[in-house]
C-alpha positions in Angstrom: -13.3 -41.8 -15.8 -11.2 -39.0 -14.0 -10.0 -36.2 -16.3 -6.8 -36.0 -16.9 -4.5 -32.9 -16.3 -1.1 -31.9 -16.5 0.2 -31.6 -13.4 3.2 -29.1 -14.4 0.4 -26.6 -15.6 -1.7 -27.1 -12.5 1.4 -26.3 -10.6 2.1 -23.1 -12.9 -1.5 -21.8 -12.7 -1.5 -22.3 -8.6 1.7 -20.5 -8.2 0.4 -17.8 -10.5 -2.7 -17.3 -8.7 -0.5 -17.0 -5.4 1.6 -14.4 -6.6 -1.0 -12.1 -8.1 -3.0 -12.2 -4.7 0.2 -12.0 -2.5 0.8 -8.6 -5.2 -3.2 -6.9 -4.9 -2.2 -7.4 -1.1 0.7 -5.3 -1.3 -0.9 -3.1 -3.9 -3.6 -2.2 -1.8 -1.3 -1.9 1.4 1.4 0.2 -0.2 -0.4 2.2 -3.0 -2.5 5.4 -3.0 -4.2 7.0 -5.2 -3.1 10.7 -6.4 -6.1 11.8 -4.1 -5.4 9.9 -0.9 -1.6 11.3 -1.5 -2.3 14.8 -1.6 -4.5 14.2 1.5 -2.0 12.9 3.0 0.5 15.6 2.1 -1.6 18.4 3.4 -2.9 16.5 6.8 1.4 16.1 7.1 1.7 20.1 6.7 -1.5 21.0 8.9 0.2 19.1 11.8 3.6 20.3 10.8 2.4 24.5 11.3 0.2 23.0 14.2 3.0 22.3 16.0 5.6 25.4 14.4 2.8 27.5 15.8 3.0 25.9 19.4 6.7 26.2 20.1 7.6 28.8 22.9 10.4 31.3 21.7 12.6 31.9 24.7 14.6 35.3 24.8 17.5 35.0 26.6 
């Protein structure tokens, strides 16, 4: 004999299973970790007085 489930529940648990890897998707696309951010930050203000330090200063 074929066991017998309740397909309401099925349903539930499928959808929930969906959602959680549709959210470590976005988790891992979106969020950083308090290392990778300050990276980030200080690669961002390297390149910003990169360029500050590149600009030509015309006297007119």
């Amino acid at each position: 004999m074929a066991k017998v489930i309740n397909l309401r529940m099925a349903r539930k648990r499928r959808d929930r299973a969906a959602r959680e890897k549709d959210a470590a998707s976005a988790r891992a696309q979106h969020g950083l970790g308090k290392a990778e951010l300050a990276s980030r930050k200080a690669e961002e203000a390297r390149a910003s007085r990169q360029l500050d330090g590149a600009k030509l200063e015309r006297d007119d």
